[in-house]
C-alpha positions in Angstrom: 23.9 30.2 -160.2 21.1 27.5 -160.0 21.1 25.4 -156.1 21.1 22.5 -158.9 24.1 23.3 -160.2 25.7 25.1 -156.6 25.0 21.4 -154.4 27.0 19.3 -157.2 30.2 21.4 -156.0 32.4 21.0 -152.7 34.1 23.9 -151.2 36.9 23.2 -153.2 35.2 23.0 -156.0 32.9 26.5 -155.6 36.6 27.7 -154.9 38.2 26.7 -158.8 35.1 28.3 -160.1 35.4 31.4 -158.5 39.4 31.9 -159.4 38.3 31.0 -163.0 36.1 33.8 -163.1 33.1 31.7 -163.9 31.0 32.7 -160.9 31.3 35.3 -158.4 31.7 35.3 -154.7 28.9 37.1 -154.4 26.7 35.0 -156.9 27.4 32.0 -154.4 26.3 34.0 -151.5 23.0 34.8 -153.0 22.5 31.3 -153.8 23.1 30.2 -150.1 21.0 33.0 -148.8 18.0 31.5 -151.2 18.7 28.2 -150.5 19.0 29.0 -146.6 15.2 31.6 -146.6 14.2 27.8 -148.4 14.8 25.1 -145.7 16.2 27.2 -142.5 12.6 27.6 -141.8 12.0 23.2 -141.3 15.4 22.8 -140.0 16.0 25.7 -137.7 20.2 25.2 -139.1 20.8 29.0 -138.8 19.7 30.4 -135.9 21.8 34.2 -136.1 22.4 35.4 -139.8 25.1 37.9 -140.6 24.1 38.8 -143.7 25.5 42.2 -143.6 28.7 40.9 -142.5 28.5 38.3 -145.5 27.2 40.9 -148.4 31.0 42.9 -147.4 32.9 40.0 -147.2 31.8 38.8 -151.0 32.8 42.1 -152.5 36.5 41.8 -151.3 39.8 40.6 -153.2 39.5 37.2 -151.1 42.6 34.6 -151.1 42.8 31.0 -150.2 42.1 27.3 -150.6 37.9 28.4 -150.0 38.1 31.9 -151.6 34.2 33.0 -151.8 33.0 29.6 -150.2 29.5 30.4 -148.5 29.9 29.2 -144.9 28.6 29.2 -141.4 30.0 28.9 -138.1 28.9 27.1 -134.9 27.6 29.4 -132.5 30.0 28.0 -129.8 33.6 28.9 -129.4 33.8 30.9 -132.9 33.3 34.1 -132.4 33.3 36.9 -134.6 33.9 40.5 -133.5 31.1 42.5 -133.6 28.4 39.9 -133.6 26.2 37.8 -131.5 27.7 35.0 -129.9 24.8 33.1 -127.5 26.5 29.4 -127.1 23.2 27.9 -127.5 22.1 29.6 -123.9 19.1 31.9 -122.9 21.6 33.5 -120.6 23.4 35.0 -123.7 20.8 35.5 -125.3 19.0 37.7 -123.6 22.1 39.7 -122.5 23.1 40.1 -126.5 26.2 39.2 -125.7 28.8 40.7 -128.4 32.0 39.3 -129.0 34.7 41.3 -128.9 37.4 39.9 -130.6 37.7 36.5 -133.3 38.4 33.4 -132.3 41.3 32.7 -133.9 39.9 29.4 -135.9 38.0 32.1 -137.7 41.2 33.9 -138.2 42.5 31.0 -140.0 39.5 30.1 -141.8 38.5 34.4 -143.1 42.3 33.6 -144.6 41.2 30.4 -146.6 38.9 32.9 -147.7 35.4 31.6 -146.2 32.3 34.1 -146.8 30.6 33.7 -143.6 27.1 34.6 -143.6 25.2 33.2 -139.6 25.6 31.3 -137.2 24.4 27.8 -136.2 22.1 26.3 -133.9 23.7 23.9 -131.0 22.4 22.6 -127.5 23.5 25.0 -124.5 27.0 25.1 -123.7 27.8 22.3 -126.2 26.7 19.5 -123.8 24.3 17.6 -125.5 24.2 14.9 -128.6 20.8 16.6 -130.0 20.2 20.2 -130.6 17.4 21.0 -129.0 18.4 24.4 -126.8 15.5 26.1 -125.2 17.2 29.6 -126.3 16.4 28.4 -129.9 14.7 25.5 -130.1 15.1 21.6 -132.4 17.6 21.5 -135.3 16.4 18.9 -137.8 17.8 16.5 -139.7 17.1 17.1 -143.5 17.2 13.4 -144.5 13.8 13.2 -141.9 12.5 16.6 -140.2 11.1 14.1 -137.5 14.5 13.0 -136.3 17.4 15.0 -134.8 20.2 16.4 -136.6 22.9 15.8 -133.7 24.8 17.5 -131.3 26.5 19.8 -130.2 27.3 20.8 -133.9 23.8 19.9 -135.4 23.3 23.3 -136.7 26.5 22.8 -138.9 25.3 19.4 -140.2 22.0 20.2 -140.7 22.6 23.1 -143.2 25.5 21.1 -145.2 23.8 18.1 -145.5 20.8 20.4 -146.8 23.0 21.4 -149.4 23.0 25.4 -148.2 26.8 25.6 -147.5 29.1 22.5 -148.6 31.2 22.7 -145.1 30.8 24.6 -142.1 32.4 25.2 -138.8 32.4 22.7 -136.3 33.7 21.4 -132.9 34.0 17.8 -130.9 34.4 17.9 -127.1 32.6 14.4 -126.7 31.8 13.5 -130.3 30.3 16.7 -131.0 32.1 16.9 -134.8 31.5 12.8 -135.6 28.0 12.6 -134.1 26.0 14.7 -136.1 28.4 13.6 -139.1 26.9 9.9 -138.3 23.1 11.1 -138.3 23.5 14.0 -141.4 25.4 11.8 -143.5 28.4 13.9 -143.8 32.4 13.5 -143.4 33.2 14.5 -139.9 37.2 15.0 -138.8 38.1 15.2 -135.1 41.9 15.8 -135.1 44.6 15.0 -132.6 45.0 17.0 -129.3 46.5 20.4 -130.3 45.7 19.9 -133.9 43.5 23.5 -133.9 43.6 26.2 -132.2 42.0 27.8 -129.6 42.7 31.1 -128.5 42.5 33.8 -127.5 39.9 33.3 -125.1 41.4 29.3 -124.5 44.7 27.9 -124.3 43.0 24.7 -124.6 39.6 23.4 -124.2 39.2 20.2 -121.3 42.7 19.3 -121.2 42.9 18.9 -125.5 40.0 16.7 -125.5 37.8 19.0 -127.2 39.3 19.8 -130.5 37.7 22.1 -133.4 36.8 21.8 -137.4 34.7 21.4 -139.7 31.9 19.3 -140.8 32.1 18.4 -144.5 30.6 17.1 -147.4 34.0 15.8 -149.0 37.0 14.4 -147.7 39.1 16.8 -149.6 37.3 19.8 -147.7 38.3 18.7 -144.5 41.8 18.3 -145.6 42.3 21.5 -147.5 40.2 23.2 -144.5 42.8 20.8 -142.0 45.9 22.8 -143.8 44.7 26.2 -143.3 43.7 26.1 -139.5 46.4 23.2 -138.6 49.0 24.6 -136.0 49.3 26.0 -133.0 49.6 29.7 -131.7 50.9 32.1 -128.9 47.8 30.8 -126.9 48.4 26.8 -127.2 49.2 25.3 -124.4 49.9 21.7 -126.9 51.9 22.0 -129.6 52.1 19.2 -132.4 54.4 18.7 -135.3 52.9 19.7 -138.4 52.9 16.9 -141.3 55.4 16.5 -144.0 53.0 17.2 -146.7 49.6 19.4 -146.9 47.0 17.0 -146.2 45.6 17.7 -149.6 48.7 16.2 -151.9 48.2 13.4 -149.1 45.2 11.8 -150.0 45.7 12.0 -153.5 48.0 9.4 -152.7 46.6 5.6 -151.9 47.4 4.2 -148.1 49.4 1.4 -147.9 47.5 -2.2 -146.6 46.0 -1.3 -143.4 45.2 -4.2 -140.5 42.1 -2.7 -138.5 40.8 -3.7 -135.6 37.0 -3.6 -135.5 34.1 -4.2 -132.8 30.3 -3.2 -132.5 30.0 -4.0 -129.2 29.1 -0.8 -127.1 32.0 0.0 -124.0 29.6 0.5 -121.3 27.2 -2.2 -122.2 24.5 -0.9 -123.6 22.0 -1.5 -126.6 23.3 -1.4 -130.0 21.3 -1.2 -132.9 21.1 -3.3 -136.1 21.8 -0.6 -138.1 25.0 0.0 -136.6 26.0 -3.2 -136.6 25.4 -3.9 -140.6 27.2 -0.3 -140.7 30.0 -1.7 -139.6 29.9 -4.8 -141.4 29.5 -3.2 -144.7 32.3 -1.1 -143.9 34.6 -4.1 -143.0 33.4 -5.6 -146.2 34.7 -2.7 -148.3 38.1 -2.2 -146.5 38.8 -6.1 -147.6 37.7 -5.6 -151.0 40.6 -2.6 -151.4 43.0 -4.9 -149.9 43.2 -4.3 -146.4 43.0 -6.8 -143.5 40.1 -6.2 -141.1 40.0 -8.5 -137.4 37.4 -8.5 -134.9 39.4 -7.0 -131.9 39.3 -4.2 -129.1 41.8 -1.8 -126.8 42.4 -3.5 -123.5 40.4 -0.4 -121.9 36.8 -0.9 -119.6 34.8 1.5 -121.1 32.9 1.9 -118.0 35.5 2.9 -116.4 36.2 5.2 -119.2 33.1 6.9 -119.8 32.6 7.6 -115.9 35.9 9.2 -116.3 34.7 11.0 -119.1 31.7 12.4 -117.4 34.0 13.4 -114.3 35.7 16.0 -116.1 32.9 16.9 -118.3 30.3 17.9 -115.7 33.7 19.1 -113.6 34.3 21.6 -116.4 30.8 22.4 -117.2 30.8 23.5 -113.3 33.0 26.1 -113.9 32.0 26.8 -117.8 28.0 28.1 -115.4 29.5 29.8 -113.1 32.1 32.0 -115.0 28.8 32.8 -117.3 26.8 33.6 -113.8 29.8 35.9 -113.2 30.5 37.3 -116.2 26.9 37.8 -116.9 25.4 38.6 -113.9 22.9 35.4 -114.8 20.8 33.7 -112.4 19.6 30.1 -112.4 16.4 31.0 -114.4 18.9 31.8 -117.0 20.0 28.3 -117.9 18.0 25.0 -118.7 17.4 22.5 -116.2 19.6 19.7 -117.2 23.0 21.9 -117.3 22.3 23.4 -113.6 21.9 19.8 -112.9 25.3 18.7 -114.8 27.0 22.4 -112.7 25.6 20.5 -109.7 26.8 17.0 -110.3 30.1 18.7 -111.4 30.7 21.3 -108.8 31.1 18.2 -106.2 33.8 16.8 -107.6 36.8 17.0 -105.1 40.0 18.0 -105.9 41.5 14.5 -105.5 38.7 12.9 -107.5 39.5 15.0 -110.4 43.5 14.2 -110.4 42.5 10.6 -109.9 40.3 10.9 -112.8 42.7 13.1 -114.9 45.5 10.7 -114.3 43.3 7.2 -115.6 43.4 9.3 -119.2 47.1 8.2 -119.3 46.2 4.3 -118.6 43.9 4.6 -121.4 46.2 6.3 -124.2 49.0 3.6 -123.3 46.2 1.0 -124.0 45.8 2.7 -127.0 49.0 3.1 -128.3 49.5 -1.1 -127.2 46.5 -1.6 -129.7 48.4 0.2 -132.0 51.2 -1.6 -132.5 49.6 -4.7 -133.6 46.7 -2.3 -136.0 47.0 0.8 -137.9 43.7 1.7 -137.0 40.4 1.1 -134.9 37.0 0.9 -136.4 33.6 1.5 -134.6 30.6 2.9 -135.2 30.0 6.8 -134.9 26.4 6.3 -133.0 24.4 3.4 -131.4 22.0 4.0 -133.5 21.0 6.3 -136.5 19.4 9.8 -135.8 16.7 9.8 -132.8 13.3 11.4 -133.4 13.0 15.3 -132.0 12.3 15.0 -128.5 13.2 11.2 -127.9 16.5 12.2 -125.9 15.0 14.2 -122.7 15.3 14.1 -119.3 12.1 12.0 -117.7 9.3 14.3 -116.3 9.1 12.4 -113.3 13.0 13.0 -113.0 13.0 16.5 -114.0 10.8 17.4 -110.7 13.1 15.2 -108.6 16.4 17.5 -110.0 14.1 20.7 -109.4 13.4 19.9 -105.9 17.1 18.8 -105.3 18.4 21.7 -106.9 16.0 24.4 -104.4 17.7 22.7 -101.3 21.3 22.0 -103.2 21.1 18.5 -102.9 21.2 17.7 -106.7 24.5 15.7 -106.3 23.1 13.0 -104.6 21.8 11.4 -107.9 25.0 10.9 -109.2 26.7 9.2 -106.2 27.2 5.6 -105.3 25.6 3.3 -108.0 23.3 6.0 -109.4 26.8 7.0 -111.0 26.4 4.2 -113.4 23.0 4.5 -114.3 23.5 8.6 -115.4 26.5 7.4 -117.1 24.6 5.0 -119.5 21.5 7.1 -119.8 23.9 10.2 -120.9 25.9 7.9 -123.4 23.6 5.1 -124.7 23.1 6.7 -127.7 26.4 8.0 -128.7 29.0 5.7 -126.0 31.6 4.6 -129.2 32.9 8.6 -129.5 34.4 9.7 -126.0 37.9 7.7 -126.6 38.9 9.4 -128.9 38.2 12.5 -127.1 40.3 11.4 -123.7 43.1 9.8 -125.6 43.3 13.4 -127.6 43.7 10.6 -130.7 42.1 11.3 -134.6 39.1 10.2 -135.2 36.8 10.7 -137.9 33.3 9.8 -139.0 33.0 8.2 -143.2 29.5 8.0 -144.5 29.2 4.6 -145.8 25.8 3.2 -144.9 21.8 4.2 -145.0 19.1 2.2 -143.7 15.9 1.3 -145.2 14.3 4.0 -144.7 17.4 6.4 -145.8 18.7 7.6 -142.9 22.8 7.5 -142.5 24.9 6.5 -139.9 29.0 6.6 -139.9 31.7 4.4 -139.2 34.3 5.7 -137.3 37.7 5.2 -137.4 40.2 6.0 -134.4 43.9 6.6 -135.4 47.6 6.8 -133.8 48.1 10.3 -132.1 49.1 12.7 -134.8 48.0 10.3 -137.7 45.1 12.3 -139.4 47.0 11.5 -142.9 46.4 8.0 -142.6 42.4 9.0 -141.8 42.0 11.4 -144.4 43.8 8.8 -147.2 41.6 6.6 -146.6 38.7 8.2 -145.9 39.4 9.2 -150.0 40.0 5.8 -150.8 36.5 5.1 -149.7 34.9 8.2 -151.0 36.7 7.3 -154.6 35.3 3.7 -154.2 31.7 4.4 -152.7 31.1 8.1 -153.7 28.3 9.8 -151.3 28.4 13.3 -152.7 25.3 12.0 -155.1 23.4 11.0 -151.7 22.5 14.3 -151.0 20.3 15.2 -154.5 17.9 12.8 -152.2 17.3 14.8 -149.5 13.7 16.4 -150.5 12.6 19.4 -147.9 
């Protein structure tokens, strides 16, 4: 098969051709490996292959909704036994760390019958909104090499939007799925708190606000890929009921008039960029011309207050997340990049009662949610302040990269984030992606639709926050919008 003729297809759609004996599994393969030995070498997508693994895989009887679908998997919390797993770290790395067992998302997605041929490239540990990880170095975004692709899953977006696998596996602890979805130009599907699974390494992953999936070129991929991993499993410590109908036969199905609530105004105050902003507008323009009824409105929730509780518990967990690699890797801090022994060192001072105090405010903010709720269906937002930043544009200041190196030598590294300085780390960690953390705390659907490129054609999403549990409502009109403004065509412009 020709790449022109393998990147007019979805998953789904590489999947009807292979049960109708029109192409083989292993055809498809060879036609991602080509395209992949094309464009991994600008983007930097794929950073461990499995070739071997993939070459097997293509010559079985497969089953499923992706039966001898090319795909890749983030190289963070989807392990596969047998192979490399590094989570974007030099630590890993160079202990070729080998997993032992699957992750049981890959479980789920070897029985939709996925041909899984590498890994993909993400910042260490997950904890950035660009790829850029010193173990492996800048993922790039294939609409402009010179911009970013996204984090933490930018390896995933890179190579769908490139057109070498049509979905891939993904994960959002912060905005990690919608992010790179906003800057690749793809559909990007957090789901609800317990949606996925996460064992058997996890029961959960930061208290359900991390959730895992996939990153998509069509809305019916996500949904088809949403059926097969949907659920929970002896591991899950949440458990949520599981929809009346496969998400699929769902969306084939209109919604009904939807009243959404829409702002462009970032929660903690900072800079939001033009493009957003006519994003946004353009989306609200579209939603009225289907019918629905879009009003200029917001949560009752200060997203200061928010995000600061955000980054509580996500430097709190990284803390631990270092140390149990120290321990289990005998690592030392050479091992890791600067910025996350800095995080470990803001996070490691939380106290006990800060923490509960912080975990507790979650609650205030997913009652304010559900309030919101009852008056609109949804809540729409951009994905991203801005669209993609150029490679190297998001970094920690030299000036305070020798300040965290000397604090760090005398354990002192702490003081930066207390008293007002609390503020100004939370805005410089969030000014470029501050609109994606709610979701994330309130354990709500959210999801990422692209409906909007700027003048020099580079995407960014609009994002749409839903009711707990309510990823049909996303996902039916996500379609609604992909039916009315297809983007599948967008992608025979990206030129690498």
């Amino acid at each position: 098969m020709k790449f022109s003729e393998y990147q007019q297809y979805d998953g789904l759609g590489l999947a009807k051709l292979v049960a109708n004996k029109d192409v083989h599994p292993h055809e498809l393969l060879l036609t991602a490996l080509l395209r992949a030995a094309e464009v991994n070498p600008k983007l930097n997508a794929i950073t461990i292959p499995m070739h071997d693994y993939a070459q097997q895989r293509s010559q079985l009887s497969l089953e499923g909704a992706f039966a001898g679908v090319p795909f890749l998997v983030k190289d963070l919390f989807q392990e596969i036994k047998g192979y490399p797993s590094t989570f974007g770290s030099q630590a890993y790395k160079r202990a070729n760390y080998i997993a032992q067992t699957n992750s049981e998302i890959v479980n789920r997605w070897e029985k939709a019958g996925i041909v899984t041929f590498g890994r993909t490239n993400t910042p260490e540990f997950g904890i950035k909104g660009v790829t850029e990880p010193e173990a492996w170095g800048t993922c790039r975004n294939p609409w402009n090499i010179n911009h970013n692709s996204g984090g933490s899953s930018g390896g995933s977006a890179s190579a769908v939007a490139a057109g070498i696998v049509p979905l891939a596996g993904a994960g959002d602890g912060g905005g990690s799925i919608r992010i790179p979805a906003s800057y690749c130009g793809l559909f990007g599907l957090k789901p609800s708190r317990g949606r996925t699974p996460w064992g058997p390494h996890l029961s959960e992953a930061m208290h359900g606000a991390a959730m895992q999936h996939v990153l998509t070129k069509s809305v019916q991929d996500s949904a088809a890929m949403l059926d097969a991993t949907q659920g929970s499993e002896t591991h899950s410590l949440f458990s949520i009921k599981a929809p009346e109908h496969s998400y699929l036969e769902i969306i084939q199905r209109p919604p009904k008039q939807l009243k959404i609530g829409y702002s462009t105004k970032s929660p903690i105050g900072t800079k939001v960029s033009a493009d957003a902003e006519a994003a946004i507008l353009h989306t609200a323009k579209l939603l009225e011309s289907l019918g629905h009824l879009v009003v200029e409105a917001e949560p009752a929730i200060d997203g200061m207050n928010l995000a600061k509780d955000f980054i509580t518990t996500w430097f709190s967990q990284f803390a631990y997340t270092l140390q149990e690699s120290r321990n289990h890797l005998n690592a030392r801090d050479e091992d890791f990049e600067l910025d996350s022994l800095a995080l470990a060192a803001f996070g490691e001072k939380t106290t006990a009662l800060q923490y509960i105090h912080n975990l507790n405010n979650w609650g205030h903010y997913a009652s304010q949610m559900n309030l919101f709720f009852e008056q609109y269906d949804l809540y729409l937002i951009p994905s991203t302040a801005s669209t993609a930043p150029k490679n190297g544009e998001v970094k920690t200041p030299v000036w305070q990269k020798q300040l965290l190196k000397g604090l760090l030598k005398i354990r002192q590294a702490h003081r930066l984030a207390e008293g007002k300085l609390i503020e100004k780390i939370v805005k410089e960690n969030l000014k470029w992606v501050p609109f994606t953390q709610l979701a994330n705390i309130t354990g709500l659907p959210a999801m990422s639709v692209p409906l909007y490129w700027n003048k020099n054609q580079l995407p960014l999403g609009s994002q749409f926050v839903a009711p707990f549990g309510r990823e049909d409502r996303l996902l039916q009109l996500a379609h609604q919008l992909e039916q009315t403004q297809p983007w599948m065509q967008k992608y025979n412009d990206i030129k690498l």
